[in-house]
C-alpha positions as CSV (number, residue, x, y, z in Angstrom):
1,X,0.0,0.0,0.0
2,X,1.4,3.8,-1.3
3,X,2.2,5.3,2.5
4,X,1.4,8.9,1.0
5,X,-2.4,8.1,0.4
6,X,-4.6,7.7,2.9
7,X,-6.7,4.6,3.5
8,X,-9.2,6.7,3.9
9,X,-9.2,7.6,0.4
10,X,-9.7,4.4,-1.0
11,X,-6.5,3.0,-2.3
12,X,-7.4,-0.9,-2.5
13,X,-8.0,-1.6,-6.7
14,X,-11.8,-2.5,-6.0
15,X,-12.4,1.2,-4.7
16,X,-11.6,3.0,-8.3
17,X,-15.4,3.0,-8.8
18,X,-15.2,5.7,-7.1
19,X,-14.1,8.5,-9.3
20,X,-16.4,7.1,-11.8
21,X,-19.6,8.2,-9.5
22,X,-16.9,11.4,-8.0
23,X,-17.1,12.4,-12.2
24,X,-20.7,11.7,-12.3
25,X,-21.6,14.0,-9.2
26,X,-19.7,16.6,-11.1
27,X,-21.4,16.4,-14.6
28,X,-24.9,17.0,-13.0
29,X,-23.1,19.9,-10.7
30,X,-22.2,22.1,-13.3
31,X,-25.1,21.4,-15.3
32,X,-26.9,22.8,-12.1
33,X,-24.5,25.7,-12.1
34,X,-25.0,26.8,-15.6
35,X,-28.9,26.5,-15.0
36,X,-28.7,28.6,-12.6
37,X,-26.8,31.3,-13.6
38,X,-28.1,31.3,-17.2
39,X,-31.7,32.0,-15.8
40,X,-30.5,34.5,-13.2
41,X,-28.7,36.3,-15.9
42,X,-32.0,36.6,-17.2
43,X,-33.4,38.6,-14.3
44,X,-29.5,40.3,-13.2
45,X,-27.2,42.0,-14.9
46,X,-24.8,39.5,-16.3
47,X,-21.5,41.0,-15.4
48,X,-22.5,40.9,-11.5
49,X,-24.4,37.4,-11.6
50,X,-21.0,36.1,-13.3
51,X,-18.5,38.2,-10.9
52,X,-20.6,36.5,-7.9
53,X,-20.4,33.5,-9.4
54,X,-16.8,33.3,-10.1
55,X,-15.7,34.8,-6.7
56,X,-17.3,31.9,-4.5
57,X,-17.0,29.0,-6.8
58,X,-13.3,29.3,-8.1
59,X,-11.7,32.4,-6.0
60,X,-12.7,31.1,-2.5
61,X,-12.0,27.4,-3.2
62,X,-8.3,27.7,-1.8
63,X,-9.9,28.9,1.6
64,X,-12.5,25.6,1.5
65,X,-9.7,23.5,0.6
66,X,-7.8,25.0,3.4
67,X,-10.9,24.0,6.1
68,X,-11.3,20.6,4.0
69,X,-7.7,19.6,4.6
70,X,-7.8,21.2,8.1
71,X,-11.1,19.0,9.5
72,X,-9.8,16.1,7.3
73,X,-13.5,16.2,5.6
74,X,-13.3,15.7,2.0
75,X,-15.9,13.0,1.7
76,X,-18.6,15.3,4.0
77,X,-17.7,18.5,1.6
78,X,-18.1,16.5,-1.2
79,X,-21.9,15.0,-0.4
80,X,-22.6,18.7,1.6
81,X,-22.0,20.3,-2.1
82,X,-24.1,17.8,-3.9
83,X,-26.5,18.5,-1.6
84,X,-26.7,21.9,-1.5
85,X,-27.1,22.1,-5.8
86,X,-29.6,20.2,-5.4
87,X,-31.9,22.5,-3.2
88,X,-30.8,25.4,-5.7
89,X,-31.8,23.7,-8.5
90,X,-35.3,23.2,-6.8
91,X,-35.6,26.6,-5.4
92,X,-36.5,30.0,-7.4
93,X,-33.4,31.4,-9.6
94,X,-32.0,34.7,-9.0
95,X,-28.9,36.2,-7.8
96,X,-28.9,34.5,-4.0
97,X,-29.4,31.3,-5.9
98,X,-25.8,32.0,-8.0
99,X,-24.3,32.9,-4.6
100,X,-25.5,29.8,-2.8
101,X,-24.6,27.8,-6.2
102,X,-21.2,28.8,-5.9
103,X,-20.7,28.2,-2.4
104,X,-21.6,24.6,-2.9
105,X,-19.6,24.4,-6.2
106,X,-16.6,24.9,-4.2
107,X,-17.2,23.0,-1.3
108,X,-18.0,20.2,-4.0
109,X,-14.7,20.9,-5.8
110,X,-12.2,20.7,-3.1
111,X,-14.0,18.0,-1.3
112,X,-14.5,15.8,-4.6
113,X,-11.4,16.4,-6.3
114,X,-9.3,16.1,-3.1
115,X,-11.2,12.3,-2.6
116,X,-10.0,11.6,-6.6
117,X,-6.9,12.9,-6.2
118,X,-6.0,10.1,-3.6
119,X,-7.4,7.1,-5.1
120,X,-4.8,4.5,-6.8
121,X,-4.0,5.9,-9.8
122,X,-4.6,9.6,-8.6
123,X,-4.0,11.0,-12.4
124,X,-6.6,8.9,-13.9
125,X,-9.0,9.7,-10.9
126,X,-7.9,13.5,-11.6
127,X,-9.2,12.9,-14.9
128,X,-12.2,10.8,-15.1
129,X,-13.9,13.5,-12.4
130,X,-12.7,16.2,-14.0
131,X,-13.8,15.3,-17.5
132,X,-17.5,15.5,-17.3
133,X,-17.6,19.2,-15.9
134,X,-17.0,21.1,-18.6
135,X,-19.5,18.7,-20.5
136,X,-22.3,19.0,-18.0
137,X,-21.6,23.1,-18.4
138,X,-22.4,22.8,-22.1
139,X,-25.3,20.9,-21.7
140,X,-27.1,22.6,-19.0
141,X,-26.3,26.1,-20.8
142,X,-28.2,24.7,-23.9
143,X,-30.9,23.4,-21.8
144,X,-31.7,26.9,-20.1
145,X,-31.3,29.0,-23.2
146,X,-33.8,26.4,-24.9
147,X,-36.0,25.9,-22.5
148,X,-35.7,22.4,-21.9
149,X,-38.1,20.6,-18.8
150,X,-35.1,18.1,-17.8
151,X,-36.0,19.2,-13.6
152,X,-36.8,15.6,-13.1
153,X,-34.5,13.6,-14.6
154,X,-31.6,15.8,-13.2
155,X,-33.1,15.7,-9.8
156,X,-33.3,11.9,-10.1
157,X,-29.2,11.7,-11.2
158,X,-27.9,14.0,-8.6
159,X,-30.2,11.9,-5.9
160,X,-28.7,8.8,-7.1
161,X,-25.2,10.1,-6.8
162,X,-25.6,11.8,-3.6
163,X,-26.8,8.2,-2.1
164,X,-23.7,6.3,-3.4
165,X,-21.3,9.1,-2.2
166,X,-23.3,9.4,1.4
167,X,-23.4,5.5,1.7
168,X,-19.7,5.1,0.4
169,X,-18.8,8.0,3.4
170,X,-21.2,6.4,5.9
171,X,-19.6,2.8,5.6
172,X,-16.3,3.8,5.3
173,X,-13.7,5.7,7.5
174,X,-14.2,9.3,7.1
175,X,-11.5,10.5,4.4
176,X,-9.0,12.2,5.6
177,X,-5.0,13.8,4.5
178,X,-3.7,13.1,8.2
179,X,-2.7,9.6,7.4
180,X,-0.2,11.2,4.8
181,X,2.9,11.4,6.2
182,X,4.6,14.9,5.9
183,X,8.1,15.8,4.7
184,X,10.8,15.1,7.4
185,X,13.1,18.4,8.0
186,X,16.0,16.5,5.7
187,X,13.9,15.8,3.0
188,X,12.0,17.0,-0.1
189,X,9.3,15.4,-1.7
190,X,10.6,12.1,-0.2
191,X,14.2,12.6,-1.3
192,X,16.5,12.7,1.3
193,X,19.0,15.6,1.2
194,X,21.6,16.0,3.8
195,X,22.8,19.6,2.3
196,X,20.3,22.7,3.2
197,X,21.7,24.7,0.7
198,X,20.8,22.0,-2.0
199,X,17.3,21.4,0.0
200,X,16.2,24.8,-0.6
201,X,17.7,24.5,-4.5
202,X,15.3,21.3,-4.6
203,X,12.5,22.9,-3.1
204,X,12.8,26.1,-4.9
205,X,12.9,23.9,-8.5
206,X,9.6,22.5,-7.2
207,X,7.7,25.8,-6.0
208,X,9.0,26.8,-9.3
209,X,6.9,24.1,-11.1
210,X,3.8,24.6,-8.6
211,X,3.9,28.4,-9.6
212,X,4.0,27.9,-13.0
213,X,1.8,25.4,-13.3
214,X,-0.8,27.4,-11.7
215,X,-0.1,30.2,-14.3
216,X,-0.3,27.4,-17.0
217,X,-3.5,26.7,-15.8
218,X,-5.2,30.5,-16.0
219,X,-3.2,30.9,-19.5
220,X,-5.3,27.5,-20.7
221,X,-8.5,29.2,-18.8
222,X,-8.1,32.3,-20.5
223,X,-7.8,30.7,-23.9
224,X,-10.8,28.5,-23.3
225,X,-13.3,31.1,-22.8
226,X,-11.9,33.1,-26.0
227,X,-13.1,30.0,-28.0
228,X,-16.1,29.8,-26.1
229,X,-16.7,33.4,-27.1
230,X,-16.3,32.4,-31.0
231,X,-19.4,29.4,-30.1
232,X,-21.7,30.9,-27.9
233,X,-24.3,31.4,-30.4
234,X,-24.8,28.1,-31.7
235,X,-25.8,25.6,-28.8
236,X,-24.9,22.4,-31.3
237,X,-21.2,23.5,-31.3
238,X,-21.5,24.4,-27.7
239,X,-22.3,20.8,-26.9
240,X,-19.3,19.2,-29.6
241,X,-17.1,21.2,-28.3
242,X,-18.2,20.4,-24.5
243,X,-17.8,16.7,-25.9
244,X,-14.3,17.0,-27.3
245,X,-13.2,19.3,-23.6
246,X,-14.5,16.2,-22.1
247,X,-12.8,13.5,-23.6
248,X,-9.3,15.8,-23.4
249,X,-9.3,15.6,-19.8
250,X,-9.7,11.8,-19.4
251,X,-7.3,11.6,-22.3
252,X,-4.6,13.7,-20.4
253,X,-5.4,11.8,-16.9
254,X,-4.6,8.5,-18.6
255,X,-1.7,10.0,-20.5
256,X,-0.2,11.9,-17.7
257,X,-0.7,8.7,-15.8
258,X,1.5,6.3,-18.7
259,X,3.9,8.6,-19.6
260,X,4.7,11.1,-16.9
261,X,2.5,14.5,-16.1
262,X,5.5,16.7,-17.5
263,X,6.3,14.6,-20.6
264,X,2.6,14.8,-21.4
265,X,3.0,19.0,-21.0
266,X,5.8,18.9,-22.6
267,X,4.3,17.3,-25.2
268,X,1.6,19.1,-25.7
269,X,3.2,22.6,-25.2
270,X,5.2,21.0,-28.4
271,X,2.1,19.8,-30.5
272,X,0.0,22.9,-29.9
273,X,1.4,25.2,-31.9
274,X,1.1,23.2,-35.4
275,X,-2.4,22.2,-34.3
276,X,-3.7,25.8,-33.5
277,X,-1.8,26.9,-37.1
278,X,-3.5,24.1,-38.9
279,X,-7.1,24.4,-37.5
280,X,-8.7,27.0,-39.5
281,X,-7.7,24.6,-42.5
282,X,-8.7,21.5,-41.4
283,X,-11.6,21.1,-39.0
284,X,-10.8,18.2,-36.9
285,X,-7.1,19.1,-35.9
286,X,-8.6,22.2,-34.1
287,X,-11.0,19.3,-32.3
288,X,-7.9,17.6,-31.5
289,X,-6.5,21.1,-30.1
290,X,-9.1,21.5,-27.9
291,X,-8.5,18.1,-26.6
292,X,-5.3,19.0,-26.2
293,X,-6.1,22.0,-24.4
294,X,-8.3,20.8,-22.0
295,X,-5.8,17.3,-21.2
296,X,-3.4,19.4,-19.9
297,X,-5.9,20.1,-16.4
298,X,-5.2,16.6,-15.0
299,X,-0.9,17.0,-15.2
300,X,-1.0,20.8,-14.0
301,X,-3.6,19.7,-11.3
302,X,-1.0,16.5,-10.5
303,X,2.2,19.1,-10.4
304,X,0.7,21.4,-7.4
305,X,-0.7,18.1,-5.8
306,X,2.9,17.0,-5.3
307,X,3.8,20.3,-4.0
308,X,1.5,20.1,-0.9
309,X,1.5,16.8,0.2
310,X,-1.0,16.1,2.9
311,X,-3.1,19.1,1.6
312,X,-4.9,17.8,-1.4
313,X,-8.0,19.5,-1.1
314,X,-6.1,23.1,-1.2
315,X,-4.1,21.7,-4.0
316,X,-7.7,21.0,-5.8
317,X,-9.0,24.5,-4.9
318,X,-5.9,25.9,-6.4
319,X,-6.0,24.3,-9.4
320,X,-9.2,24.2,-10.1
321,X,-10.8,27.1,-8.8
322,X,-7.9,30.0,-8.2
323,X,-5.9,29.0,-11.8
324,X,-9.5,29.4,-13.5
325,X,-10.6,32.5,-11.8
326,X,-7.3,34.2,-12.5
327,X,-7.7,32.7,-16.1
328,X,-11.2,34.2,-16.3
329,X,-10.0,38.0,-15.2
330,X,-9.4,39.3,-18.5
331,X,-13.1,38.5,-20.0
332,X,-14.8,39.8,-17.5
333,X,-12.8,42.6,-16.5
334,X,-13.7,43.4,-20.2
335,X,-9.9,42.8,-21.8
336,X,-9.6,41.3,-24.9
337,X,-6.6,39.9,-25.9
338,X,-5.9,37.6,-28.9
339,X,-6.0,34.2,-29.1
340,X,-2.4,34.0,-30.4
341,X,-1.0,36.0,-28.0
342,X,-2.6,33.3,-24.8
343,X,-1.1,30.6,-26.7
344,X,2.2,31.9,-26.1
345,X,1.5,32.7,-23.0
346,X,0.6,29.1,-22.3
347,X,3.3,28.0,-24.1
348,X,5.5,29.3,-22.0
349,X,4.3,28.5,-19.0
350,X,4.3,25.2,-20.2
351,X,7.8,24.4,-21.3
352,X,8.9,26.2,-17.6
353,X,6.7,23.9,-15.8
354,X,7.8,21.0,-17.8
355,X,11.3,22.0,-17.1
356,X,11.8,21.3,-13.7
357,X,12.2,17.4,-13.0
358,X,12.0,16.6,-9.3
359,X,12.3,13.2,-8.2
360,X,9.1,11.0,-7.4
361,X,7.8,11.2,-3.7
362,X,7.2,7.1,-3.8
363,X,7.7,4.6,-6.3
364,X,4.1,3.6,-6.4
365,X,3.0,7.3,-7.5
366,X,4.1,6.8,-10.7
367,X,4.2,4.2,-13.6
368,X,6.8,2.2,-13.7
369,X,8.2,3.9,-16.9
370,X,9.1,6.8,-15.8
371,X,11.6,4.8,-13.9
372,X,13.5,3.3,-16.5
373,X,14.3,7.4,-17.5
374,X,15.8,7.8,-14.2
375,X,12.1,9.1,-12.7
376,X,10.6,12.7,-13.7
């Protein structure tokens, strides 16, 4: 058994169910949020209902994670959140309901993410609950701006989820990071180093890659919405393209899992270039850009995971809420700048955070083929 994860997290094989139901919970979540702040946008004005929004579900998710981590509660946040959209979703919209939505977005996001990120194979669990977000926010935009009647049968798949999660906490021990053991004062991420001026090399070299992955991660946010921008008009693209985001993330959890989160950035920092020049000639290589776009969330998420051992709900609320809420700045703040200009950006970002190669905390964290290259 992997010391650094937490029986409490599930690491036994017959547990990785669990991010299946985790990626579930979180399709039917953001379908609730989009509901919900499509039809209050309808009664607000939309710069405040999304600025409200985005403060308490992606801003404030570092401060849940924080609590999360701190109480040792990721399985309770987790159900609370599901929970909570769900009695939004049934109550009037308006602009309390987006506050309230966001609340429990976070509290779902740290608490979820944080229980994925320490299943077995932690990248792949990164990935499956990550991937069907960003399809459940196409979808549920769609349905409000067409008016579809879908209150039942999204009631009925939250309710289902909620009842695995709640019976999978209640006959279980209550997840928490405490069984993680902590870095000793001569080590760094497991490595043992006897020197302090090379320990604080080592661990600059790894705050390094957490920072910059972080920026990575607003740099791909900020480029997603400007293609969401060029598709907000025609809800049959809105849903491909929600399809294709989907599938990128699994794809870059299971890639980042077989070959090493920052070969598969480094990779992709390399590939994106000639996809993004060769879109707008050929149709499906800019579907395999946004794929490749939206696979890097899993590696960027894993880098700042490994940064704050013990803390992975604050790594989740980092990376998935602060990175996109920093990302998301520029569009709301009413900047627009061009698309080519956030690709170098992410570029960038990209190639530094894929430059730093620390050592693996524990052998069992990591495929066996990073080993043969002397670990990454």
């Amino acid at each position: 058994m992997n010391p650094h994860h937490s029986s409490d997290y599930g690491p036994e094989p017959r547990h990785e169910w669990q991010s299946l139901v985790l990626g579930a919970g979180h399709g039917v979540h953001d379908f609730i949020s989009a509901w919900v702040v499509v039809h209050a946008a309808r009664e607000s004005d939309l710069f405040w209902v999304l600025a409200g929004y985005n403060a308490m579900a992606f801003a404030m998710q570092p401060l849940w994670g924080f609590l999360v981590d701190r109480y040792a509660a990721a399985r309770p946040a987790a159900c609370i959140g599901l929970a909570g959209a769900l009695s939004v979703f049934l109550a009037p919209a308006g602009f309390l309901a987006v506050l309230c939505q966001g609340f429990f977005s976070a509290l779902f996001h740290v608490g979820a993410g944080a229980w994925a990120a320490r299943l077995p194979r932690p990248q792949i669990g990164m990935g499956i609950f990550a991937a069907p977000g960003v399809l459940g926010l196409a979808l549920g935009t769609v349905a409000a701006l067409s008016g579809w009647q879908c209150q039942i049968a999204v009631t009925g798949a939250l309710a289902a989820v909620l009842v695995i999660l709640a019976a999978t906490a209640a006959f279980n021990r209550v997840p928490g990071v405490r069984g993680e053991k902590k870095e000793g004062p001569g080590s760094v991420s497991g490595l043992s180093i006897p020197s302090p001026a090379l320990r604080g090399v080592v661990s600059g070299m790894l705050a390094f890659a957490a920072v910059t992955a972080v920026f990575a991660t607003a740099s791909r946010s900020s480029l997603w919405l400007s293609l969401q921008e060029r598709i907000a008009h025609d809800p049959g693209l809105i849903v491909l393209i929600g399809g294709i985001a989907c599938a990128g993330k699994f794809v870059g959890g299971l890639g980042s899992h077989c070959f090493g989160a920052r070969r598969w950035i480094a990779g992709a920092a390399l590939a994106m270039p000639l996809l993004w020049l060769l879109a707008g000639k050929f149709y499906f290589l800019g579907l395999a850009a946004v794929l490749l776009l939206q696979s890097l969330v899993p590696p960027l998420w894993r880098i700042v995971d490994e940064r704050l051992p013990g803390n992975p709900a604050v790594a989740t609320g980092i990376s998935l809420g602060f990175a996109f809420a920093l990302g998301g700045l520029p569009a709301l703040s009413g900047i627009r700048l061009p698309a080519e200009a956030l690709l170098g950006m992410l570029i960038v970002c990209l190639l530094l955070c894929a430059s730093v190669r620390p050592e693996a905390r524990d052998p069992s964290t990591v495929p066996s083929t990073m080993f043969r290259f002397k670990k990454i």
